[in-house]
Structures are given as structure tokens and as C-alpha cells.
N, C-alpha and C positions, 0 to 999 in steps of 0.2 A: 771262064768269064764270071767277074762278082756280082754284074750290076743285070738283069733281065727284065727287058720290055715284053707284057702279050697282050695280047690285040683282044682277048677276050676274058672273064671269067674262068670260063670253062678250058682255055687254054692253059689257063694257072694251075688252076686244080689239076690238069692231067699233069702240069711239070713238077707239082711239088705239093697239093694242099693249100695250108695256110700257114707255114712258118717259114715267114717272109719277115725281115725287115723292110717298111716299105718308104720309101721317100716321096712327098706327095704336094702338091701344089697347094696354097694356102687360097683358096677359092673364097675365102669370105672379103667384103669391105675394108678399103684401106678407109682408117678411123676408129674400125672396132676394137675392144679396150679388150687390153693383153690378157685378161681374167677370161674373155670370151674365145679368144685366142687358142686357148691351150687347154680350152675347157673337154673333156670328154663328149659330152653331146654335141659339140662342133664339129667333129670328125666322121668322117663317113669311107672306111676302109675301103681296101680296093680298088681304086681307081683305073682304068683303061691306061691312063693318063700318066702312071707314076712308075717308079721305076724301083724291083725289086732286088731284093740281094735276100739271097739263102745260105749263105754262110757267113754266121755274128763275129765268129771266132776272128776271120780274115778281115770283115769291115773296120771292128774295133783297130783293131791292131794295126791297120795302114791309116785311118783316119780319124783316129778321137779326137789327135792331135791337132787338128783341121778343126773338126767341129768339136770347137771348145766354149763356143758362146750361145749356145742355144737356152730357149727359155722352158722348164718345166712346168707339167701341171701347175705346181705348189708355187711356180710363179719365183725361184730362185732358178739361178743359172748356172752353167757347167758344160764339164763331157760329155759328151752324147750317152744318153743312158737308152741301151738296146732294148730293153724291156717299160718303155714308157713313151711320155711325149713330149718333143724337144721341137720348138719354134724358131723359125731363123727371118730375121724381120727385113724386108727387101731392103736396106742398106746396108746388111752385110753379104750380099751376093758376089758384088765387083771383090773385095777384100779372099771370100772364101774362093773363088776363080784365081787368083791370082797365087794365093796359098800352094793350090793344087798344081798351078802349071812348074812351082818353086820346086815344090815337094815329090812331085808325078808318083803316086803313088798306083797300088795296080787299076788298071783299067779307070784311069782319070779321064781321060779323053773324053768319054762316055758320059761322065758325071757332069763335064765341061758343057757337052752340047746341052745336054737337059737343064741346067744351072741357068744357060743361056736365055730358055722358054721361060724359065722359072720368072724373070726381069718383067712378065707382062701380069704377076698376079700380087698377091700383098704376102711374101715370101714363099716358104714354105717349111713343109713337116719331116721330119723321121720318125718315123711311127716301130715303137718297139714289137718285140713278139709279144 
């Protein structure tokens, strides 16, 4: 399985540590300006809430393709870069669900239902290692 949901912290850490790519709900203000966005002090790791993947190698390589429009730090856009921070602005959620159901790449289903949650916040993040 790529993608791993835990209920707690300390669940995490017994399955793996910290090197997680983490995918994570954009919990700030829809309005807040894309600099605030993608800013490092916006982000607050590990969430209960977000969904982990421990192997970069396999993420990259089934889904860069998919997530090609996310926004960086430095506020240009791209492939998902696994080692930084890539925003995806809740109008492209319907597009990137639809991608995936084209594409099914491994263990999308997963991605789908959480994608789904994702509709009620102002996107969200992949958060690098």
C-alpha cells in the first residue's frame, strides 16, 4: 500500500519516523494570497488528518504526471517536487480526480476518497521529505 492513514503521532512514528511524504489539507482562508500559501510558516506537519506515503521513489513515478500544476515555495509551478512544498488550489481538485480515475495509477482509489475531503478546505499540500 503507497498511501497510509494513522490515527495518531505516535502511531506514525512506530510505523516509520518521519520520512513521510505527506499530502495535507490546506486549512488556511480561501482569499489568502498564494506567497502566504506556500509560505514555510504556514505549514504545520503531521497532521492526523493527511495522508502518508513512504515510498518517493514509487509516488514520483506513478504520479508526477498527475501532479504537474502545483505551486512552489518560490511561487513558480511544476512536478511535484518530493523534497519541498507544492500547493494545489481547490479548482484543480475535480481535474486532478478525474486525471487519476483516467490514469489509475497504484493505489488511486485511496487518493480519490481523500481528494474528495480535500473539496471542503482551500486545496491542499504535498509536503516533501
Amino acid at each position: 500500500m503507497l498511501f497510509h492513514i494513522f490515527n495518531s503521532q505516535e502511531e506514525r512514528r512506530n510505523y516509520g519516523g518521519s520520512a513521510f511524504v505527506e499530502i495535507q489539507f490546506c486549512k488556511l482562508p480561501s482569499g489568502t494570497a498564494t506567497d502566504r500559501l506556500v509560505a514555510v510558516d504556514s505549514i504545520n506537519n503531521w497532521q492526523d488528518d493527511s495522508l502518508y506515503i513512504d515510498d518517493e521513489n514509487v509516488f514520483y513515478k506513478e504520479y508526477s504526471s498527475i501532479f504537474d500544476c502545483g505551486i512552489y515555495n518560490n511561487l513558480k509551478c511544476g512536478t511535484v517536487d518530493i523534497y519541498g512544498i507544492n500547493y494545489y488550489a481547490p479548482a484543480l481538485i475535480d481535474s486532478i480526480i478525474e486525471r487519476l480515475r483516467r490514469e489509475k495509477p497504484v493505489d488511486y482509489e485511496v487518493l480519490i476518497d481523500w481528494l474528495i475531503k480535500s473539496r471542503r478546505y482551500n486545496g491542499f499540500y504535498i509536503l516533501g521529505l
